[in-house]
N, C-alpha and C positions, 0 to 999 in steps of 0.2 A: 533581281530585276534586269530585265535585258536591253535590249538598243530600240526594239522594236514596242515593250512595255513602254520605255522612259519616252520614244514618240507620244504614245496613248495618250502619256499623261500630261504632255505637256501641251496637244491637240487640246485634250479636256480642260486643263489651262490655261489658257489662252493668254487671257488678262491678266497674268501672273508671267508667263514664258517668253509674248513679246514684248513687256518694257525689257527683259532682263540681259535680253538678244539687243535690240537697242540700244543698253547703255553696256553693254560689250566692242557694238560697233563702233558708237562715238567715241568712247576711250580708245582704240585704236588708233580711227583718223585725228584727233586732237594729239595722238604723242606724234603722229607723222608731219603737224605742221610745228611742235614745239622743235622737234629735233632741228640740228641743220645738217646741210649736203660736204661729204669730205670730198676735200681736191686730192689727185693722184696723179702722178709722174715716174717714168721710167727712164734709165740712163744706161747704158753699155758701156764699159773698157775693155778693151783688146790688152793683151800682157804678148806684147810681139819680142821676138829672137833676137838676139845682137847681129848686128852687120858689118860686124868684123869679127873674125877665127881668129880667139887669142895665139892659137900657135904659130900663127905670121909675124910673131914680133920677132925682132933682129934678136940672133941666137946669140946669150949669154957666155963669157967667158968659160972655161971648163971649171976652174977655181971658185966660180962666184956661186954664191948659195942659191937653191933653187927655190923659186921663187911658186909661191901658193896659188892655185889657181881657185876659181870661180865655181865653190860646188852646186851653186844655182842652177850654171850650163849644164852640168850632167841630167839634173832634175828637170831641166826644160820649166816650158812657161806652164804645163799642166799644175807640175807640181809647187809652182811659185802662185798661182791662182788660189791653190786649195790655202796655202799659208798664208796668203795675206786675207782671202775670207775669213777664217777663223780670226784674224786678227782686229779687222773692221767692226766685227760684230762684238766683239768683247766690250763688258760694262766700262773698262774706260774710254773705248776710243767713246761709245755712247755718249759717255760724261760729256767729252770733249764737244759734241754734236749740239748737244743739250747747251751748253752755254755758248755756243755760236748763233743760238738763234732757232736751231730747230727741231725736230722733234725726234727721239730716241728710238722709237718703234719702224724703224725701217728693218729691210731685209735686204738680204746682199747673195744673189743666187749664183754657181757658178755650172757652167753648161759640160757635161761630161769629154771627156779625152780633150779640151779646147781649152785655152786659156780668158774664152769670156768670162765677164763679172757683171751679172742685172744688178741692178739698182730698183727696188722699189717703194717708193715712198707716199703716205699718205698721209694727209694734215686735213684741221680746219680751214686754214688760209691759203690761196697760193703766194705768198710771201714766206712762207713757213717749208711751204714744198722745194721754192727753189735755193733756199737755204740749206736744207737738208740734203738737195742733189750737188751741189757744189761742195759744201763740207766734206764728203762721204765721197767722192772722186779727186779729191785733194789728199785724204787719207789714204788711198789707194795708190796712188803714186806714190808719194812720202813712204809709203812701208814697203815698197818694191826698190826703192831708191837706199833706204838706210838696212836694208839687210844684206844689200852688195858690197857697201861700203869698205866695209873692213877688209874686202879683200883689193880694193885700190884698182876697179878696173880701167882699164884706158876707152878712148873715145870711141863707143859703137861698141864695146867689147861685154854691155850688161846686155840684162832683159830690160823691156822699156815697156813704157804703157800708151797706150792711142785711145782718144775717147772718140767712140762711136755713136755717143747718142747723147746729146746735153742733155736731154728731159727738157727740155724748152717748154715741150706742148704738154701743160696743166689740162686735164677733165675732170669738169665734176662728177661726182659717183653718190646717188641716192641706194646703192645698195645695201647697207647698214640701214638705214629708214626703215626700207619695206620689211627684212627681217626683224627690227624688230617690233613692227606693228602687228604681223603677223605671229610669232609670243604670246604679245598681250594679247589680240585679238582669241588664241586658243586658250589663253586662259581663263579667259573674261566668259569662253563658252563653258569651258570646265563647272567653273561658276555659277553660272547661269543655269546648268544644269543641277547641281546643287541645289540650288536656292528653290528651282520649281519640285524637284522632291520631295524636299522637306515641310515645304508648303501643303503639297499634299497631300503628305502621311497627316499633318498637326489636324488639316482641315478634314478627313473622315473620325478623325475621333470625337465621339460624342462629348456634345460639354457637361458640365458638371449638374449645373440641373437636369439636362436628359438622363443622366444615371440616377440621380437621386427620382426621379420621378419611375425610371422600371424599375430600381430597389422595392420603391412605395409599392407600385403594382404588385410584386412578385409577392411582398410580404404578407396584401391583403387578400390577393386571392388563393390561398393557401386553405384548403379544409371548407369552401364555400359551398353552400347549396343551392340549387336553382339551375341557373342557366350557363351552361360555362362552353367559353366562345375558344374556337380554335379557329385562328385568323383574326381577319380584320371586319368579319359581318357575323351577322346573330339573322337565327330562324326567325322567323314570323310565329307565334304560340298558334296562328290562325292558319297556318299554312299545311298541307298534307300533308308535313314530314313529321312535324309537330304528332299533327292525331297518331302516324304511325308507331308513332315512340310512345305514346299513349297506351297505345295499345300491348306495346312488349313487356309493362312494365308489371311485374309479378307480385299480387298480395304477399305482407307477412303473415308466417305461421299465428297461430295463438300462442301466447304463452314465449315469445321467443322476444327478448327485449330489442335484438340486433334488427338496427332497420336493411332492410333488401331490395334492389330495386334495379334495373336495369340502364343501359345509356346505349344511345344509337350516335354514330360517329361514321357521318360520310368520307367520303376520299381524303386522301392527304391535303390537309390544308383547310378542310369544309367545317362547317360550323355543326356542333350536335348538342342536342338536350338531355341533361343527365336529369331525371328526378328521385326522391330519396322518401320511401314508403313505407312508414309505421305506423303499434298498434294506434289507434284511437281512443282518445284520452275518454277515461268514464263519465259522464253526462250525470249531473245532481238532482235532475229530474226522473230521473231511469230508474225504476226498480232493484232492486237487488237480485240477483237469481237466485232458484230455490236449490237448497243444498242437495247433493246429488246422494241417493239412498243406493245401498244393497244388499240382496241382489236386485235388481231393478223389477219394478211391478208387471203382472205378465198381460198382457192384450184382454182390452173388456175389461179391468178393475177387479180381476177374479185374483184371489191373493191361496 
């Protein structure tokens, strides 16, 4: 069955196809006022250069041990952006998020050859939002600050971070809702499609007394004589077609028990009269006939 059939049927449906279409749409709009609207907020950090050249510091004795520099600075703030992402997003800093108050499903994006870091966050609450943007740029910091550490940089001598964007401005966001009314709503047609199919296929099937009732037919009209109807009307026995079949219909021999008889059967679908034409039963009244002599007597009684 095709797209343009399942139309057909559900045209010829009607009264089956639009409750079914109706309680596909209502389910819909009813999960779009159950659902609620998520708040969302976005925040930037900058991971900016040191502002002071370690190699300006006052030059070491020749004797004294050389002192470890800052392999961060070779790597620049590209490469300190890419490590502290990876590190943000990991299940424990999450954890950490989570028992602050807010929610663990943020993303932390970082912008190619640059040292930015988006922040995106989305919650039920905006209490929840600005939790999780404060949390989540404090970790940011923190992990730019304790991966320097060990190497003891002086004042201006690390990478540092600037926040560029608090995420202050919360918006509500319905776009979770419509997606997923629009779901249910294609399922509910899937459905609904369904439902007027199978409906019906059930409803052209004859029911059970209609079958028992052409079983009966079929059983009795089997081997019948008289009038046997093809379609749904019967000749008139008065009508011209009637005498014509009357007429076609050929005595039996004598002597031949098999009855013989002819049937006239108009066009496909029309109604015809068969009749069935044997000897004639012997009459108790009726003489006997005289036994047949030979050779037979010849003209005038002359023997």
């Amino acid at each position: 069955m095709d797209l343009f059939e399942i139309l057909l049927v559900a045209v010829r449906r009607w009264y089956v196809s639009v409750p079914a279409v109706l309680v596909a749409i209502l389910t819909a709009v009813a999960v779009g006022f159950v659902m609620q609207p998520e708040y969302k907020a976005s925040a930037t950090v900058l991971l900016i250069p040191p502002t002071v050249n370690p190699n300006d510091r006052r030059p070491t004795p020749a004797s004294a041990t050389p002192v470890e520099g800052n392999p961060w600075l070779s790597l620049g703030e590209v490469g300190m952006a890419q490590a502290v992402q990876v590190s943000v997003t990991a299940p424990q800093a999450r954890q950490r998020v989570e028992a602050a108050g807010g929610v663990p499903d943020y993303e932390v994006g970082h912008t190619v050859r640059s040292g930015l870091l988006t922040i995106d966050v989305a919650a039920p609450t905006p209490e929840q939002v600005a939790v999780t943007v404060d949390t989540v740029t404090a970790l940011i910091a923190e992990e730019v600050v304790e991966r320097q550490r060990d190497y003891d940089p002086g004042p201006g001598e690390a990478i540092g971070t600037q926040l560029l964007d608090s995420g202050a401005g919360v918006v509500t966001s319905r776009f979770h809702i419509l997606r997923t009314q629009l779901i249910v709503g294609a399922v509910g047609m899937v459905l609904a499609t369904v439902f007027v199919v199978s409906f019906h296929a059930i409803a052209r099937r004859p029911s059970r007394s209609r079958r028992e009732q052409l079983a009966s037919a079929s059983r009795s009209g089997t081997g019948s004589v008289g009038v046997a109807s093809v379609g749904a009307s019967r000749i008139d026995p008065a009508s011209p077609e009637a005498a014509r079949v009357d007429r076609d219909v050929r005595p039996a021999r004598p002597g031949n028990g098999r009855a013989t008889g002819a049937a006239s059967v108009g066009r496909a679908g029309s109604v015809g009269v068969a009749k069935v034409v044997g000897p004639a039963p012997p009459s108790a009244s009726a003489p006997p006939p005289a036994p047949a002599t030979w050779p037979p007597a010849p003209p005038g009684g002359r023997g």
